[in-house]
PLY file of the C-alpha trace (Angstrom):
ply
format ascii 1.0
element vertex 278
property float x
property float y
property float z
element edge 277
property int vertex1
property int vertex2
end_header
110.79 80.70 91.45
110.56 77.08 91.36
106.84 76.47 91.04
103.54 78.36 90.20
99.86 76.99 90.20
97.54 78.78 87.92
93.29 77.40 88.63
91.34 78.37 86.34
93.50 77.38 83.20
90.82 76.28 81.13
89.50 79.83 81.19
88.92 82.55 78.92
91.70 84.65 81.38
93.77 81.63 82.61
94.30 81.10 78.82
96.42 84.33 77.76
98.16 83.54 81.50
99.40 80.41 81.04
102.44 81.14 78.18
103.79 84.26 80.17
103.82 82.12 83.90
106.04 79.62 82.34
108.69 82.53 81.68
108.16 83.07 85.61
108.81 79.23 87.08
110.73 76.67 86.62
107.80 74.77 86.84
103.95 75.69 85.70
100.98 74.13 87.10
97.63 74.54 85.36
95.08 73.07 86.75
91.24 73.22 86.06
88.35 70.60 87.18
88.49 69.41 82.93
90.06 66.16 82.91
92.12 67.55 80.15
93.52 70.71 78.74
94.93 70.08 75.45
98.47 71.03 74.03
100.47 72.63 76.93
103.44 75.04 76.63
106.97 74.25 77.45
107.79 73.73 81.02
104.18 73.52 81.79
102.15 70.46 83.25
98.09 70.14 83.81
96.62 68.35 86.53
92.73 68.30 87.17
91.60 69.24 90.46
88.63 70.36 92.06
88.24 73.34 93.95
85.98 71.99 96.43
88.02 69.28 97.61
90.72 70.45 100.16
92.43 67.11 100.04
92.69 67.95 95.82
93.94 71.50 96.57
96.84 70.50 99.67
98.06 67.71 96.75
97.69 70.33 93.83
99.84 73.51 95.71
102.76 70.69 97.31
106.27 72.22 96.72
104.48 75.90 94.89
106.17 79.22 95.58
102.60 81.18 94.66
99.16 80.25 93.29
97.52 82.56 90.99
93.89 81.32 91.78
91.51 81.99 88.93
89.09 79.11 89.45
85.41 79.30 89.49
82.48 80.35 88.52
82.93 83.44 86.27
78.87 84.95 86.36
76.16 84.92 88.72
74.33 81.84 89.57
72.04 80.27 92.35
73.93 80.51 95.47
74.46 76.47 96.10
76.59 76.71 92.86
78.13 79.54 93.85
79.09 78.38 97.47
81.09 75.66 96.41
83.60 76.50 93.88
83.15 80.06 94.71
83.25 80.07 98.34
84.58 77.02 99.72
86.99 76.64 96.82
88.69 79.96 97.78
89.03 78.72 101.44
90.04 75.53 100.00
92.82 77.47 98.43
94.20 79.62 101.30
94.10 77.13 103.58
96.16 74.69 101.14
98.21 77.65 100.48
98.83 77.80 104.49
99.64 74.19 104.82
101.91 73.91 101.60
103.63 77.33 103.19
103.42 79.61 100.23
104.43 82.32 99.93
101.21 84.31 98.01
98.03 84.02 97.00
97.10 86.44 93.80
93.80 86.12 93.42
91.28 87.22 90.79
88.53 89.18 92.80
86.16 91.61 91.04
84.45 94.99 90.53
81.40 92.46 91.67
82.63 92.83 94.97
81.63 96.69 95.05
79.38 96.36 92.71
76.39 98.70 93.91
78.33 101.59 94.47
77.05 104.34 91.74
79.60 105.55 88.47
79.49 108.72 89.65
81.52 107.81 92.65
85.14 107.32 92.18
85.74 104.67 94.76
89.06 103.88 95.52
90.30 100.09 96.79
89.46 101.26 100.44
85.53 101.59 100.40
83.37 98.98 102.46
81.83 95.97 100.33
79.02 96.29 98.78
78.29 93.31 96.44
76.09 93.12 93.29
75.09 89.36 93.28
75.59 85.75 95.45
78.80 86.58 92.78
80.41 89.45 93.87
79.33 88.61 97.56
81.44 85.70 97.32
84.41 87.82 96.51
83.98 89.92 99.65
84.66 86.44 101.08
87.28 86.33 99.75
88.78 89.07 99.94
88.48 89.01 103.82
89.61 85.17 103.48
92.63 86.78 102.23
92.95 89.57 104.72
92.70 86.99 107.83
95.15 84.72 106.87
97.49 87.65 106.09
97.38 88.77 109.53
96.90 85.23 111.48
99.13 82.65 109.52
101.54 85.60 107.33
100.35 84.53 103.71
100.43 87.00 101.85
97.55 88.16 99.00
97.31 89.92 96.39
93.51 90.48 95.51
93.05 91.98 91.64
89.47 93.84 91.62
89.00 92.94 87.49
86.57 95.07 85.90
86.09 94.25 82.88
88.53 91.47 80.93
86.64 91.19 77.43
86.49 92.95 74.38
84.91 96.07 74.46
81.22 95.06 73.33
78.76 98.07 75.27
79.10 101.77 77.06
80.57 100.20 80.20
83.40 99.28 79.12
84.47 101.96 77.76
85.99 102.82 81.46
86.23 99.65 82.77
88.21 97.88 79.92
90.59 95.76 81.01
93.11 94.29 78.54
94.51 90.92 78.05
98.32 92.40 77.93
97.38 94.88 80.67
95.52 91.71 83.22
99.18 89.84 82.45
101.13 92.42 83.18
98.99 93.18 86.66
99.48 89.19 87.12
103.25 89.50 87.01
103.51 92.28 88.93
101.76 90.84 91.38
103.48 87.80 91.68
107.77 89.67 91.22
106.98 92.21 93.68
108.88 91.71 96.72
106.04 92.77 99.30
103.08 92.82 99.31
101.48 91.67 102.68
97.24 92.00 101.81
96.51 94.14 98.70
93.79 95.29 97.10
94.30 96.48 93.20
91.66 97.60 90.40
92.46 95.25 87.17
91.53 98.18 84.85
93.40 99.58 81.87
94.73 103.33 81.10
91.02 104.23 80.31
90.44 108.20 80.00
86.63 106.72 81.56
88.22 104.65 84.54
85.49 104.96 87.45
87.91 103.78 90.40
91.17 105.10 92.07
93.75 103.19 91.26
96.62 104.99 93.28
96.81 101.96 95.68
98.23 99.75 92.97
101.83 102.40 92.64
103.59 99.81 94.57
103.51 96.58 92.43
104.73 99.08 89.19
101.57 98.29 87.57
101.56 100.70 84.56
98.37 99.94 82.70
99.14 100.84 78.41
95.87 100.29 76.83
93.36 102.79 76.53
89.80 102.04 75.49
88.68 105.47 74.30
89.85 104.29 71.17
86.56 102.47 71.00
84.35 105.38 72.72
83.02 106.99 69.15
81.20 103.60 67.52
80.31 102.09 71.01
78.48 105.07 72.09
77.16 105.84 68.93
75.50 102.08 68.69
74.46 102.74 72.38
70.96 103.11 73.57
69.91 105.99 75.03
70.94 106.22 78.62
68.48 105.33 81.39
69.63 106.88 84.86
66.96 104.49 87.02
68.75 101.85 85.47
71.13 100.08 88.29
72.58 98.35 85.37
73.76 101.24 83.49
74.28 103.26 86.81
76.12 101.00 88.84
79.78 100.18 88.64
78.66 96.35 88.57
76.92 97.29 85.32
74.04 94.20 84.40
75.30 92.17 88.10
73.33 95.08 89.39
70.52 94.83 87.67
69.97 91.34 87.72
67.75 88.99 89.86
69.63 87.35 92.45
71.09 83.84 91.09
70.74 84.79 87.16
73.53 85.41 84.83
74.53 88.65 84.42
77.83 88.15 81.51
74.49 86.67 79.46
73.71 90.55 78.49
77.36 91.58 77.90
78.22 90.68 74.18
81.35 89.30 75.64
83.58 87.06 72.87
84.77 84.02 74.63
88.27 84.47 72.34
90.13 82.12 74.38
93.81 81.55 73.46
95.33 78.72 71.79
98.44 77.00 72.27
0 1
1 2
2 3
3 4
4 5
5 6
6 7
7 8
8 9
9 10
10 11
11 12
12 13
13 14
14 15
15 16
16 17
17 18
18 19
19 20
20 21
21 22
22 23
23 24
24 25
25 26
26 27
27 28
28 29
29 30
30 31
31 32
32 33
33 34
34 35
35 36
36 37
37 38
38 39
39 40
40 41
41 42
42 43
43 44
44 45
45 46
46 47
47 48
48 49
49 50
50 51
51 52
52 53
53 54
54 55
55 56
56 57
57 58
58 59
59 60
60 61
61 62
62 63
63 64
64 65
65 66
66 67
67 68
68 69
69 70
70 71
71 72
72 73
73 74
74 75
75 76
76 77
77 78
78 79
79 80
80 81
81 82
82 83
83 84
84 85
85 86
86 87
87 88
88 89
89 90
90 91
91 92
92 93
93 94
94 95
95 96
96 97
97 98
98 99
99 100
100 101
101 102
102 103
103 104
104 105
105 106
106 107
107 108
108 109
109 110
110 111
111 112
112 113
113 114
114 115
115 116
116 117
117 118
118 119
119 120
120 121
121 122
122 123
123 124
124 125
125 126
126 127
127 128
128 129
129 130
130 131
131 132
132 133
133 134
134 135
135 136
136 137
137 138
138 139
139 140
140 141
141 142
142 143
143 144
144 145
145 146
146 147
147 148
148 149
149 150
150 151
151 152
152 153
153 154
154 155
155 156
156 157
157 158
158 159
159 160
160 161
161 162
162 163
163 164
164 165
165 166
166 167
167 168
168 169
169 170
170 171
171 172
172 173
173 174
174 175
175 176
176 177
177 178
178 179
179 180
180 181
181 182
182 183
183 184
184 185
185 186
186 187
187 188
188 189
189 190
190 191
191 192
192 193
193 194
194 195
195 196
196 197
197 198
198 199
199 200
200 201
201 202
202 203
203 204
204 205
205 206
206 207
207 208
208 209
209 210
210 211
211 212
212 213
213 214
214 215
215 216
216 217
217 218
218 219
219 220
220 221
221 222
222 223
223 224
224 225
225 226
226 227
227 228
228 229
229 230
230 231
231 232
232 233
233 234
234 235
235 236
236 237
237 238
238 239
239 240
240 241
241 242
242 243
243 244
244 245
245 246
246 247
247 248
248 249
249 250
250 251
251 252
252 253
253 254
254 255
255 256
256 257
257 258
258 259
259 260
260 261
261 262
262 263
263 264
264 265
265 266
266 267
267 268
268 269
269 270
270 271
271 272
272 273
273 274
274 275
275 276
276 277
């Protein structure tokens, strides 16, 4: 492949993608709305952009292959914030995508986006939305962003339902644990799979606890290693005791569930912002 753009670079996720992409490309793009990322890897180049402006995003994707869009903002907030890096961003994206003529779009969606279905439902990548927060609704958008401009304008998407990407810090994620070597290894398969039209995958580990159907994701070769039942013992044993009127501990959106409408929901989620160095 001759180019890749990775938004989102400056994140906690975009961080442990940005070494393996360069192995992909001849060419990396990071890109992030920081006017500067630091120490980049070899063959990689940063640009800031914002996700908001088109105009940024048709300049940003010029000459890509694929854009591995993970841009925005990563919790719950008040809708106006979440409309426009969220929202608009993500159209920004497709439709640069469209104009630029790439090829795919992988996209990090979320559990968010089904967020208010119960545990005790294994729901498989098929079920209707059912969003958690202005969050998870915006990933319905997108998601159906995706699935439009597969089947008007042929761009393909690949749209990775992450449920968890953190250390394991509480109960929850005890089945929806998502690794850092298992999300890159979804990322590449997602982008070195020769078809993919519009997909919908679960980013979730090899977790005994998983809490979603994962058989839709056979295609891409996505074979998840990690396992967080390693952890199961201690977290549940620190654990308070389990509160079934709880949407929050109920819910496969865990505290999004829970949550009034615009506030942070990672704010209750011990989550380690480890991000990776160069």
């Amino acid at each position: 492949m001759k180019k890749i753009v990775l938004t989102g670079a400056a994140g906690r996720l975009g961080s442990y993608l940005r070494e393996p992409l360069t192995k992909m490309a001849k060419q990396l793009v990071s890109s992030d709305i920081k006017p500067d990322i630091g120490k980049l890897y070899p063959g990689e180049s940063y640009v800031s952009a914002d996700l908001t402006k088109l105009d940024d995003m048709i300049a940003l994707l010029k000459g890509a292959d694929m854009v591995v869009h993970f841009g925005a903002i990563g919790d719950e907030a008040p809708f106006d914030q979440i409309l426009g890096s969220n929202i608009i961003g993500a159209y920004n994206v497709w439709e640069a995508a469209s104009q630029n003529k790439l090829r795919r779009v992988v996209y990090a969606s979320s559990i968010h986006a089904v967020g208010m279905y119960p545990k005790n439902q294994f729901i498989g990548t098929d079920v209707p939305h059912r969003p958690d927060s202005f969050y998870g609704l915006a990933k319905c958008f997108a998601e159906d962003l995706g699935s439009l401009y597969w089947d008007k304008r042929q761009l393909e998407s690949v749209c990775l339902r992450i449920l968890s990407c953190a250390n394991v810090g509480n109960a929850r994620a005890v089945g929806s644990w998502l690794s850092y070597e298992d999300m890159v290894h979804l990322v590449q398969r997602a982008i070195d799979t020769p078809i993919t039209g519009f997909s919908i995958i679960y980013g979730v580990s090899n977790n005994d606890r998983a809490p979603v159907d994962n058989a839709n994701a056979q295609f891409l070769g996505f074979r998840p290693k990690d396992n967080a039942e390693q952890f199961a013992e201690k977290i549940f044993a620190a654990a308070p005791v389990p509160d079934p009127t709880d949407k929050g501990q109920m819910c496969h959106g865990g505290p999004f569930a829970s949550v009034e409408l615009g506030h942070s929901g990672v704010a209750t989620m011990n989550i380690i912002n480890d991000v990776k160095k160069v």
